[in-house]
N, C-alpha and C positions, 0 to 999 in steps of 0.2 A: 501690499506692503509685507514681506517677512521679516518680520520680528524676531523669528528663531538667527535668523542669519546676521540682524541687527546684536541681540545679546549675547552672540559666538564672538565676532569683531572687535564689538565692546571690549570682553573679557583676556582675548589676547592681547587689546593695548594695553590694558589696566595687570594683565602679569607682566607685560614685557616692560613697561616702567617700573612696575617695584622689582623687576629684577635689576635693570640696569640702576635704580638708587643704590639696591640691596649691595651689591659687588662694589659699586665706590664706597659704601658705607664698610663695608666687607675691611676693602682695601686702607682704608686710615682706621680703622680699630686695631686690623692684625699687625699694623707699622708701631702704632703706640702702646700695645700688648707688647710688641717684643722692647721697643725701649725700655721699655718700667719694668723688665722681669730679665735680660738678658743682661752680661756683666761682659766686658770686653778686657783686650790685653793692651798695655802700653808698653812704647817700648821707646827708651831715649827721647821722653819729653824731658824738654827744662826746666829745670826749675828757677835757674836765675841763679848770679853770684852769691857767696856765702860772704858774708861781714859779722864783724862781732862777735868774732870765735872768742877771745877770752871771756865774755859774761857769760855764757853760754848759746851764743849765736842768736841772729832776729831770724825767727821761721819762716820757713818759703813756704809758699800757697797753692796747691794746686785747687783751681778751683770747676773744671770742669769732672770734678770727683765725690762723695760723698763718704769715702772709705775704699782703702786699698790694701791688700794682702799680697803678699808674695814680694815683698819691695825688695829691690836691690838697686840702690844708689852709684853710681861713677860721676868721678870728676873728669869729666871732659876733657880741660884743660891739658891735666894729667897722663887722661885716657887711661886711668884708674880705678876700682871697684874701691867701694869707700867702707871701711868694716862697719857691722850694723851698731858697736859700739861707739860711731864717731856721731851717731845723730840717732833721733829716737821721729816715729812717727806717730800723729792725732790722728784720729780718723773724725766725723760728726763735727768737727770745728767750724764753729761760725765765723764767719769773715764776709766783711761788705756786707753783711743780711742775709748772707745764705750759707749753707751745708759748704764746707770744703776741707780738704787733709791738709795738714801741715807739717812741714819735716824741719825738725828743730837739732843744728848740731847739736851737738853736746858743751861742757864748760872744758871739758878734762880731752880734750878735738886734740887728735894728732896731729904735730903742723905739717905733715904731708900731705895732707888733702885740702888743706883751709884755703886756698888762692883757685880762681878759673870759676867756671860755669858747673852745676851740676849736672846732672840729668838722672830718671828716673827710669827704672821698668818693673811690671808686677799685673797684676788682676788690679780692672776698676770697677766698681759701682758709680754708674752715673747719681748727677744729683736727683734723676726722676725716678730713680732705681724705688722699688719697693722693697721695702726693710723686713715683711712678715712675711714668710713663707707658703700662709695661708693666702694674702690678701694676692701673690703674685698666682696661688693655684685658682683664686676665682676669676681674676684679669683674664686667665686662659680658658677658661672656661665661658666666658664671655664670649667673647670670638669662634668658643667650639656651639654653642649655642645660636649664636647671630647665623652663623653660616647653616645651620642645619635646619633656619627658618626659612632662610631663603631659599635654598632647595626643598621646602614643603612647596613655597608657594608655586617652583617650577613645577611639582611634579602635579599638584591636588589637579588640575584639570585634567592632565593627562590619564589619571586612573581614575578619573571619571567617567572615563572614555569620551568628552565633549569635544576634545582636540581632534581625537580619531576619529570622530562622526564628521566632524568638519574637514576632515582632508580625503574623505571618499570621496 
């Protein structure tokens, strides 16, 4: 019975499994690392019809957003840029029980824009986005860490030289 050639065997199924866990694990931390930390652009989503311009407009929802910067509004209809004086934008607004931006005309609404569909373009934060600067530098860090375990475990046999005994 060799036993030396029995715990060589062993040891390369038992790396080659935590490797191939290691890399699907790999692969959905690095996919939900970049979600929660990375900010996207929109460009010409709807917002939906404006109503209600004399009280001061019912606010439209964007709700796959948690906060937008850079916004610049067109009336579609129009196929007009709508001035940033004709509506004001929330960011953090809860709606239905979650995070979403709201773009609220104004009371004092130009009536050239007030009729048609809106649409939207700007930087967005998903609703999974992380808010603290910090907490999105340790999400990365996570994933810099995961990956640098799993290439310990590829390499530790090899510079133990038990791989290279085993392939003489």
């Amino acid at each position: 019975m060799n036993r030396k050639g029995e715990v060589k065997v062993g040891m390369i199924i038992i790396v080659a499994i935590t490797l191939i866990v290691g890399i699907i694990f790999f692969r959905v931390i690095a996919q939900q690392v970049g979600e929660t930390t990375n900010t996207w652009a929109i460009e010409n989503q709807s917002l939906g019809a404006v109503t209600n311009i004399t009280v001061g407009g019912t606010p439209l929802y964007m709700t796959n957003c948690r906060a937008m910067s850079g916004v610049i509004v067109f009336n579609a209809t129009e196929n007009v840029a709508v001035p940033s004086t004709n509506y004001s934008v929330a960011n953090n607004v809860v709606y239905n029980g979650a995070l979403a931006v709201a773009v609220s005309p104004e009371a004092d609404f130009d009536l050239g824009y007030n009729t048609g569909i809106w649409t939207i373009d700007g930087t967005c934060q998903p609703t999974t986005y992380i808010a603290d600067s910090g907490g999105r530098a340790i999400a990365k860090l996570i994933a810099i860490f995961f990956a640098l375990a799993v290439l310990v475990v590829a390499l530790v046999p090899t510079l133990r030289n038990e791989f290279m005994e085993l392939v003489r």
